[in-house]
VOGU-3710 file (C-alpha; in Angstrom, 3 decimals, decimal comma):
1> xxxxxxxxxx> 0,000/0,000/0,000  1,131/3,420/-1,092  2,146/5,733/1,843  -0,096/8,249/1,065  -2,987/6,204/1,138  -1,619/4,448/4,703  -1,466/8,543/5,600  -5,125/8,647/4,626  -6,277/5,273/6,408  -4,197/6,614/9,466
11> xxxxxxxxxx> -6,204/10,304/9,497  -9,566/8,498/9,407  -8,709/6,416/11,708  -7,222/9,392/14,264  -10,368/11,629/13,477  -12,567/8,224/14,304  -10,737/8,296/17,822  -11,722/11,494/18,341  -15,180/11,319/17,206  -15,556/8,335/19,974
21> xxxxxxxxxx> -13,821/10,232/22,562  -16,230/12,785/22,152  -19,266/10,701/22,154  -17,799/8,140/24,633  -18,345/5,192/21,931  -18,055/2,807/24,811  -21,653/3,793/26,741  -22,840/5,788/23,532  -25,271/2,481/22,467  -26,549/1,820/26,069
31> xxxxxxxxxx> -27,337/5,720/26,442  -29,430/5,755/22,785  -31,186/2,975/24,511  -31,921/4,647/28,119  -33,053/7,811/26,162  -35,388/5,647/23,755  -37,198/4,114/26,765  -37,582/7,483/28,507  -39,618/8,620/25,216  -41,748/5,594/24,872
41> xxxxxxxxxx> -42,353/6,362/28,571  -46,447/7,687/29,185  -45,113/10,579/31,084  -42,457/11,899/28,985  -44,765/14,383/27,305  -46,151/16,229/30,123  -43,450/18,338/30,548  -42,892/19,665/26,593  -39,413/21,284/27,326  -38,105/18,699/28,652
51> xxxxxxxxxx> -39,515/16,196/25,954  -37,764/18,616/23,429  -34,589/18,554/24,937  -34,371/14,961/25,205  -35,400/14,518/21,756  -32,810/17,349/20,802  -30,291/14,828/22,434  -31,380/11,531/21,829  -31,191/12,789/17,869  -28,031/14,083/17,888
61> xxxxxxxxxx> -26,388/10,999/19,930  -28,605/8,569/17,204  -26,783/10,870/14,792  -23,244/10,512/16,230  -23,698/6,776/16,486  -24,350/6,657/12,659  -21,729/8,791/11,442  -19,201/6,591/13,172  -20,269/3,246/12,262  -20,381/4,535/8,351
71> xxxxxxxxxx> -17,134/5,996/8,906  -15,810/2,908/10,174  -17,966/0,362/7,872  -16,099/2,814/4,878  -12,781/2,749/6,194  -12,654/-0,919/6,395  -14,537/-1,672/2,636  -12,392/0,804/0,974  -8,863/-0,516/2,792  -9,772/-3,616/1,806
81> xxxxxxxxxx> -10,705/-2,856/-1,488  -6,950/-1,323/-1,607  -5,455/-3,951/-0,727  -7,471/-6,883/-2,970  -7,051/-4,056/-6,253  -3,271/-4,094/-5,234  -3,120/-8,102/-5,031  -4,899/-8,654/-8,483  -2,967/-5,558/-10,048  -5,895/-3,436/-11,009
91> xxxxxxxxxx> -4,914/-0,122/-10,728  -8,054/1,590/-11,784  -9,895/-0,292/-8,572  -6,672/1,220/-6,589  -7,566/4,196/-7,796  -11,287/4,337/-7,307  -10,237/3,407/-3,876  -7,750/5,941/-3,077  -10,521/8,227/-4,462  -13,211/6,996/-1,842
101> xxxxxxxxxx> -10,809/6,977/1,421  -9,330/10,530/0,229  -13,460/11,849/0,322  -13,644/9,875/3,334  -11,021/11,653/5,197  -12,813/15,027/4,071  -16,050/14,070/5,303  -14,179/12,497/8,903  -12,578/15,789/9,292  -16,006/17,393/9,026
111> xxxxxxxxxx> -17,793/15,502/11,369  -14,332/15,787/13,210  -14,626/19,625/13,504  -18,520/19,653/13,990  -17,820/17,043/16,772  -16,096/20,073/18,985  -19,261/22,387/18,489  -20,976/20,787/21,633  -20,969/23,745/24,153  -23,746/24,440/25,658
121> xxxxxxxxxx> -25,065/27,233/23,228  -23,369/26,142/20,342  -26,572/24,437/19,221  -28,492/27,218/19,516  -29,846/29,794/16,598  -27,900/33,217/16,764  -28,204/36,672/16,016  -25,699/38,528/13,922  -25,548/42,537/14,374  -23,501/44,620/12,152
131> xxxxxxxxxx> -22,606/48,515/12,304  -20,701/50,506/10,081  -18,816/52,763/12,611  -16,690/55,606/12,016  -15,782/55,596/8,500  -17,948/57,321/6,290  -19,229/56,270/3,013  -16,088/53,589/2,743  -17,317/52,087/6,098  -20,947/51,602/5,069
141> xxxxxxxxxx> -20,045/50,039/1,941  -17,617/47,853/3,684  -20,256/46,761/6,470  -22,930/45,636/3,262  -20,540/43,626/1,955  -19,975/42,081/4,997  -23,568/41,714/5,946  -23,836/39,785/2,120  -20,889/37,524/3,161  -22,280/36,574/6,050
151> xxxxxxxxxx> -26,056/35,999/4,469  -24,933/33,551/1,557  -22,446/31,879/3,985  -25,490/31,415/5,932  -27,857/30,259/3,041  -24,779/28,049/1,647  -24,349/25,868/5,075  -28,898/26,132/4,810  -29,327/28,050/7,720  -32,592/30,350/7,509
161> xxxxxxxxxx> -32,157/34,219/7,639  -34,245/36,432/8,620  -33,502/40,320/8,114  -34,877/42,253/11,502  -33,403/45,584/10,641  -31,232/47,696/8,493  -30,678/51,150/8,605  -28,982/52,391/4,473  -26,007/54,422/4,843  -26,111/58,473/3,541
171> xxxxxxxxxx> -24,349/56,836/0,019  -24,132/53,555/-0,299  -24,284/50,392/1,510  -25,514/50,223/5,008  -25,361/51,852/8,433  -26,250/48,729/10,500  -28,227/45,443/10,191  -29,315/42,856/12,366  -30,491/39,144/11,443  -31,548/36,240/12,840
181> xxxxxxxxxx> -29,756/33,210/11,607  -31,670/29,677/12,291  -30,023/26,349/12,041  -28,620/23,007/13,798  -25,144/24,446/15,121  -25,519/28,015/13,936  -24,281/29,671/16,690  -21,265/27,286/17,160  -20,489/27,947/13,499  -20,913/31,548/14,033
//
């Protein structure tokens, strides 16, 4: 095997060990299973809040517990496939292989980096304010193209937006704006 692809196998595997650490693979199952009896519990929906929460939880640990497995399932078809393309001397099945563990590394590092977003707001929707300042003309126009940035980096990841204010500057662009940006993880990403 090619040491750039053993480079590969050996990221995937480091940003696996990292996704587990942070999900503590080990009781991760058992607590899917404690949260699905609390909702099939009578009771559960008494309390709505709390009912939301849980099912905020239980979702994103049922979500977590995926990712890894197909991670893992991936990592192990695609090595193998590596090493049985290498055996028979197929190089274009080496190559779709490479190909698949290279987009699989991309995608672990992803989940890798959305995996530290678990503070306790980071969930959370978030509101972005921006003002111009001292500046002048140059300032306002600087602040709209900020506040467009911002919006289609928003719309690009498919968070909603929703415009509360904005206040045009005496030229061009704006003086301020505020939105409300709505999403899984927008104000970690924010």
């Amino acid at each position: 095997m090619r040491a750039e692809t053993q480079s590969t196998i050996e990221a995937i595997k480091r940003s696996l060990t990292l996704l587990g650490q942070r999900m503590d693979w080990q009781t991760a199952p058992h607590r899917l299973e404690e949260m699905n009896a609390m909702i099939e519990a009578g009771d559960l929906w008494s309390d709505p809040a709390r009912a939301q929460k849980l099912m905020r939880e239980r979702q994103a640990l049922s979500d977590a517990i995926e990712t890894y497995r197909r991670i893992d399932g991936d990592l192990s078809a695609n090595a193998e496939m590596v090493e049985l393309a290498e055996a028979e001397g197929d190089p274009e099945l080496v190559a779709e292989a490479e190909a698949n563990l290279k987009a699989l590394a991309e995608m672990a590092a992803q989940k890798e980096l959305e995996a530290l977003l678990n503070g306790e707001a980071d969930g959370n929707d978030t509101f972005l304010e921006i003002n111009a300042g001292a500046g002048g003309t140059e300032s306002c126009d600087w602040a709209s193209m900020l506040a467009r940035m911002y919006v289609r980096w928003a719309e690009k990841k498919g968070y909603e937006v929703e415009l509360l204010s904005e206040t045009s500057g005496d030229e061009a662009g704006i003086r301020s704006a505020a939105y409300k940006i709505s999403g899984h993880n927008a104000y970690g990403w924010l």
